[in-house]
C-alpha positions in Angstrom: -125.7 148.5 -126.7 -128.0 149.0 -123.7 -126.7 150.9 -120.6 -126.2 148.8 -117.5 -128.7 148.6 -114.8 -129.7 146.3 -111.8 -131.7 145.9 -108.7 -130.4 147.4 -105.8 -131.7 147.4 -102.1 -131.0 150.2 -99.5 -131.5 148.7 -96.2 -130.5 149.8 -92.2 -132.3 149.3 -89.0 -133.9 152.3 -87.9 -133.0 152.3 -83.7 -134.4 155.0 -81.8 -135.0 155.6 -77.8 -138.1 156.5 -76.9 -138.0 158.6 -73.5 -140.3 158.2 -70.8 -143.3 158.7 -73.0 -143.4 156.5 -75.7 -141.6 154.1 -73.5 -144.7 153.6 -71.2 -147.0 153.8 -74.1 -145.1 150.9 -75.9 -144.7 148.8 -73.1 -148.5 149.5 -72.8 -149.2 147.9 -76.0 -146.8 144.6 -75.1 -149.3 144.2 -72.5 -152.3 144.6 -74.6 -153.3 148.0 -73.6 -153.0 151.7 -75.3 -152.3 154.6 -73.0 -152.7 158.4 -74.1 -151.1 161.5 -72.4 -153.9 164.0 -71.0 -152.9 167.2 -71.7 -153.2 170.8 -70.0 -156.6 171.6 -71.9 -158.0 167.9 -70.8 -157.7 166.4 -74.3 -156.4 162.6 -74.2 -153.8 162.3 -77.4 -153.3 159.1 -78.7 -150.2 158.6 -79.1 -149.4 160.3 -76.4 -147.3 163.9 -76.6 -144.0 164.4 -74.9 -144.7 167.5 -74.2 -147.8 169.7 -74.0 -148.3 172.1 -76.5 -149.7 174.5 -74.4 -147.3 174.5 -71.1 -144.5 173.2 -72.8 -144.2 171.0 -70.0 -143.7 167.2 -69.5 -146.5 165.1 -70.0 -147.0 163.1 -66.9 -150.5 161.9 -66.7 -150.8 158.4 -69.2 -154.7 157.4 -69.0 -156.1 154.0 -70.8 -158.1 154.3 -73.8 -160.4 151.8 -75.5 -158.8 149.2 -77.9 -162.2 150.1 -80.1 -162.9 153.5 -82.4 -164.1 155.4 -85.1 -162.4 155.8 -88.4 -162.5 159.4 -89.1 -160.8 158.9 -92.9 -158.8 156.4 -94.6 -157.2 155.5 -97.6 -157.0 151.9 -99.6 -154.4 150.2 -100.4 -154.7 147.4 -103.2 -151.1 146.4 -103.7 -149.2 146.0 -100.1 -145.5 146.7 -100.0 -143.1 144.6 -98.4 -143.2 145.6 -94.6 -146.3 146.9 -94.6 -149.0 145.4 -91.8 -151.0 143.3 -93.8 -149.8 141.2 -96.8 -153.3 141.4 -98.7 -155.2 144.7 -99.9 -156.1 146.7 -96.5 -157.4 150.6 -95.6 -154.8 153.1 -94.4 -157.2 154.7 -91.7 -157.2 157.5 -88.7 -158.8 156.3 -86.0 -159.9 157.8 -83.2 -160.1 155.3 -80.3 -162.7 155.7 -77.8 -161.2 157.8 -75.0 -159.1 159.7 -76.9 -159.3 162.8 -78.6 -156.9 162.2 -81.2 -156.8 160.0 -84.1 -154.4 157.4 -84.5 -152.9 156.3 -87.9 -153.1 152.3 -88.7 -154.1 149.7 -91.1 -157.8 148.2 -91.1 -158.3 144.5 -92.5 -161.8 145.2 -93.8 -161.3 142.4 -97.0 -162.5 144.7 -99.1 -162.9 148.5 -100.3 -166.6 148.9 -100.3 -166.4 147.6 -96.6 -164.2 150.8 -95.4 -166.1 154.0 -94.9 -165.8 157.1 -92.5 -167.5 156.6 -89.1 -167.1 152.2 -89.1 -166.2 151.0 -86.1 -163.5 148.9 -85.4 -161.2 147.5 -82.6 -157.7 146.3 -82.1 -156.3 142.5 -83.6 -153.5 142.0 -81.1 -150.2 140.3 -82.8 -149.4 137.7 -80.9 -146.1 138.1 -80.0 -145.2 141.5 -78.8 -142.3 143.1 -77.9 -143.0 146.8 -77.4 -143.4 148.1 -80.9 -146.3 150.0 -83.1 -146.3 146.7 -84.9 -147.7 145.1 -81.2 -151.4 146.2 -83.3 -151.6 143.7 -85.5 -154.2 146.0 -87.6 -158.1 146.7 -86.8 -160.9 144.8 -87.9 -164.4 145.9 -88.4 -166.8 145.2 -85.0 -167.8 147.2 -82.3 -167.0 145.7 -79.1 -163.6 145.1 -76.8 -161.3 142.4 -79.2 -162.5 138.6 -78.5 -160.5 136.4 -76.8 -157.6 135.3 -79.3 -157.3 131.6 -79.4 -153.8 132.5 -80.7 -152.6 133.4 -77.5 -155.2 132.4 -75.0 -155.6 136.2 -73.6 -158.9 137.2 -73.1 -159.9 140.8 -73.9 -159.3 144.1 -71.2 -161.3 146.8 -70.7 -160.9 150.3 -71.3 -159.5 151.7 -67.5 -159.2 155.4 -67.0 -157.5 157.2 -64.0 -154.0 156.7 -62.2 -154.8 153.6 -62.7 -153.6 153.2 -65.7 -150.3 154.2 -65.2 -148.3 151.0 -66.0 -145.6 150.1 -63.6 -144.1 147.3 -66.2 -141.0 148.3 -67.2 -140.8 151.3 -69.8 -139.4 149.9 -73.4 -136.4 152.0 -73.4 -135.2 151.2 -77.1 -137.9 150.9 -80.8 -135.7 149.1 -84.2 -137.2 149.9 -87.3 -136.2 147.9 -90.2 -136.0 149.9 -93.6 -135.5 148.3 -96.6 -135.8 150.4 -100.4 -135.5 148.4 -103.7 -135.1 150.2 -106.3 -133.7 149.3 -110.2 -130.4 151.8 -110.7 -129.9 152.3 -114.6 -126.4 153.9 -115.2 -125.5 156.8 -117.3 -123.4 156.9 -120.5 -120.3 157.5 -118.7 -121.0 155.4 -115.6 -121.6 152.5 -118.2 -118.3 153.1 -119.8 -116.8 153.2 -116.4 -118.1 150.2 -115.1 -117.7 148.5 -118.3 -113.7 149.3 -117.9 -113.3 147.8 -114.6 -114.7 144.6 -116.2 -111.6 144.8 -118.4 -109.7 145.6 -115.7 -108.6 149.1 -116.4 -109.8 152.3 -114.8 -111.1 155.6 -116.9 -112.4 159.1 -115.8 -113.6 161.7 -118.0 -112.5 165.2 -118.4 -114.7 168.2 -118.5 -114.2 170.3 -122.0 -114.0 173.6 -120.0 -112.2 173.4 -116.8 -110.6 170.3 -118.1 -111.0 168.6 -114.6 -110.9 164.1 -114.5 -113.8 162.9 -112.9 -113.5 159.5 -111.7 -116.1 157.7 -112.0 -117.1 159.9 -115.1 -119.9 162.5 -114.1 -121.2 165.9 -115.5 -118.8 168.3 -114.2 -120.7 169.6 -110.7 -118.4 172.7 -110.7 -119.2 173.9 -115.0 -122.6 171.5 -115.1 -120.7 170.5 -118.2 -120.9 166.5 -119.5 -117.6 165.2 -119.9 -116.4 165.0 -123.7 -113.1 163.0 -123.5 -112.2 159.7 -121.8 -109.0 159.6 -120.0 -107.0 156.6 -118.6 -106.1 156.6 -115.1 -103.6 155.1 -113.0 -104.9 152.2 -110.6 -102.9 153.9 -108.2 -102.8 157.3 -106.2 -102.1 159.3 -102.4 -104.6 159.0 -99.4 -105.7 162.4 -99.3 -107.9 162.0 -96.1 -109.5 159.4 -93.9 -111.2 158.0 -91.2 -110.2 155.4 -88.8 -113.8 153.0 -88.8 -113.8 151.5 -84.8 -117.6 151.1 -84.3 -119.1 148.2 -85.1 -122.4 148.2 -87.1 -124.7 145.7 -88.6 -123.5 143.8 -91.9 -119.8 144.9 -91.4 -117.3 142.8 -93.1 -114.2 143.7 -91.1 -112.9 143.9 -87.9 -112.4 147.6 -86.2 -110.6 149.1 -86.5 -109.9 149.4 -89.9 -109.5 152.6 -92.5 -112.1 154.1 -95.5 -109.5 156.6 -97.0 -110.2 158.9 -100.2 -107.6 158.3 -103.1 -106.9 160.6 -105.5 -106.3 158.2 -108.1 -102.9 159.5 -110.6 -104.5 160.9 -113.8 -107.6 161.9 -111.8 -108.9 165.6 -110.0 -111.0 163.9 -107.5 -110.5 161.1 -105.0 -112.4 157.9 -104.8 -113.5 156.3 -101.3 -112.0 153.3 -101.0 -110.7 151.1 -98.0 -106.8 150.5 -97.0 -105.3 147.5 -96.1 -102.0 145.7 -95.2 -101.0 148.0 -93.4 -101.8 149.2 -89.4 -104.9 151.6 -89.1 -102.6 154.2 -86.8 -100.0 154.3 -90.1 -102.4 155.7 -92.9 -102.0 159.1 -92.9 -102.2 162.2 -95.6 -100.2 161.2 -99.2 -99.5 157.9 -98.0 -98.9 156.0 -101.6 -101.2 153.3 -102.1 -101.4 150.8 -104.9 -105.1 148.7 -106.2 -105.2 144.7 -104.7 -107.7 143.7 -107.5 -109.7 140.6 -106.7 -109.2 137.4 -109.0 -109.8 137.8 -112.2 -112.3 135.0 -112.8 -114.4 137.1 -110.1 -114.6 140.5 -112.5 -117.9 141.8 -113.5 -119.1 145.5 -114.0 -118.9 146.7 -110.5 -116.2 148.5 -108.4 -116.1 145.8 -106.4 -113.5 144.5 -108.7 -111.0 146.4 -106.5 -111.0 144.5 -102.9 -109.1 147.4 -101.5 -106.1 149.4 -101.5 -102.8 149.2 -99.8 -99.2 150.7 -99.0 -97.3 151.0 -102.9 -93.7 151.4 -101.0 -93.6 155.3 -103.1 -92.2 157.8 -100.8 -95.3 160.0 -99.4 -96.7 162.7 -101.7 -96.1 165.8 -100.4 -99.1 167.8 -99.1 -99.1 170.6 -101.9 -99.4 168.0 -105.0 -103.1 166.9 -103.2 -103.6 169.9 -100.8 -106.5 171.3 -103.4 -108.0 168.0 -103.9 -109.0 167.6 -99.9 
């Protein structure tokens, strides 16, 4: 029989604030421009620095650079990946905008590999909406002058402006989200397959280490002897809360209301505890060897996944006192 596996996806909004710094040079691109920071020894960075390598003080002074450069390497790339810039093949290139003394790292739409070499010249494809983001470059394009009017959005090309000047007095972006998404096909162990393969029958299993005879559940080689596991054990679909947390920040894809509590069960049978949530009863009543009992979902809804316990709540068991879990924590 072949060991369990499927697609899973690893996903989060990467949200970061960007300081006075980045914040002037992203609201620079929403307006079409790129601003660098001038440094202590007069080079122009691109991005611009926080703070200067040399002084190790604030960089103040934000000067305009040209939306046109120089690619001073690059890389292609014939297979793009979802939430990369371009959704055909397209050169990974550093390029060093006029202006600037540093290179800056984006994608080239040249159409094809024999197009991209060190030294072309390219400039800036706008996107056409913009909201203070990295992703505000569309990409470059080969060509050798200031970006063409875009009949996209009507705005005709700026010119490179150096000086104070250049110091935007838009509104700083104050806040950058980053989506991050990683898919990925998990294949299960031995014992995870027989582990998941019980929960599809309803029952719960661990496995014991054959030298310090320890029940890990789910089934794993023992992290304390680097042992596999050599016997399967039945455990109890019940347990104590050994410790928790009490969840009252809301985040993105939650399913419950905060507050709301993820508690670690040491399952009867087992030697280490499951993370698992507890319900049905207040958040501000969990506490340490509280007895708590599996709420299974319906059976027609099984499958090979832990999911098949919705959660756990109060058994009615008098508490467990603290030294039957205290080496457990």
């Amino acid at each position: 029989m072949d060991t369990l596996s499927a697609p899973l996806t690893i996903a989060f909004d990467y949200t970061r604030s960007l300081g006075p710094v980045l914040g002037r040079f992203m609201a620079g691109l929403r307006e079409r421009r790129v601003l660098g920071g001038r440094t202590s020894d007069g080079r122009v960075h691109v991005p611009p620095l926080e703070y200067d390598p040399v002084t190790l003080t604030p960089v103040t002074d934000l000067v305009e650079v040209s939306p046109t450069g120089t690619v001073v390497t690059w890389t292609w790339t014939d297979h793009p990946r979802e939430g990369q810039p371009l959704d055909r093949p397209f050169g990974w290139a550093l390029i060093r905008l006029d202006g600037a003394d540093t290179a800056l790292l984006h994608a080239v739409d040249a159409g094809s590999a024999e197009v991209m070499r060190t030294g072309m010249r390219v400039r800036i494809r706008w996107a056409v909406d913009r909201t203070g983001h990295i992703n505000d470059i569309e990409c470059f394009e080969p060509g050798d002058g200031p970006p063409a009017q875009d009949a996209r959005d009507g705005q005709p090309a700026q010119t490179a402006r150096d000086g104070p000047q250049a110091q935007t007095a838009r509104e700083p972006v104050t806040i950058m989200t980053t989506p991050i998404r990683l898919h990925y096909r998990h294949t299960t162990s031995a014992e995870e397959d027989g582990y998941l393969r019980a929960l599809a029958d309803g029952r719960i299993i661990g496995q014991r280490c054959p030298a310090c005879r320890k029940v890990y559940v789910p089934p794993r080689v023992c992290p304390a002897c680097g042992i596999a596991p050599d016997e399967v054990v039945p455990v109890a679909d019940r347990g104590t809360v050994t410790t928790f947390c009490v969840v009252n920040v809301p985040f993105a894809g939650q399913r419950l209301t905060p507050p709301y509590v993820v508690a670690q069960v040491l399952l009867d049978g087992a030697d280490i505890p499951v993370p698992h949530l507890i319900l049905g009863v207040p958040a501000e009543a969990v506490r340490m060897g509280l007895r708590v009992a599996a709420v299974w979902r319906d059976r027609s809804a099984w499958a090979t996944t832990p999911e098949n316990i919705d959660h756990f709540e109060p058994s009615g068991e008098p508490d467990a006192p603290y030294e039957s879990f205290a080496e457990h924590l």
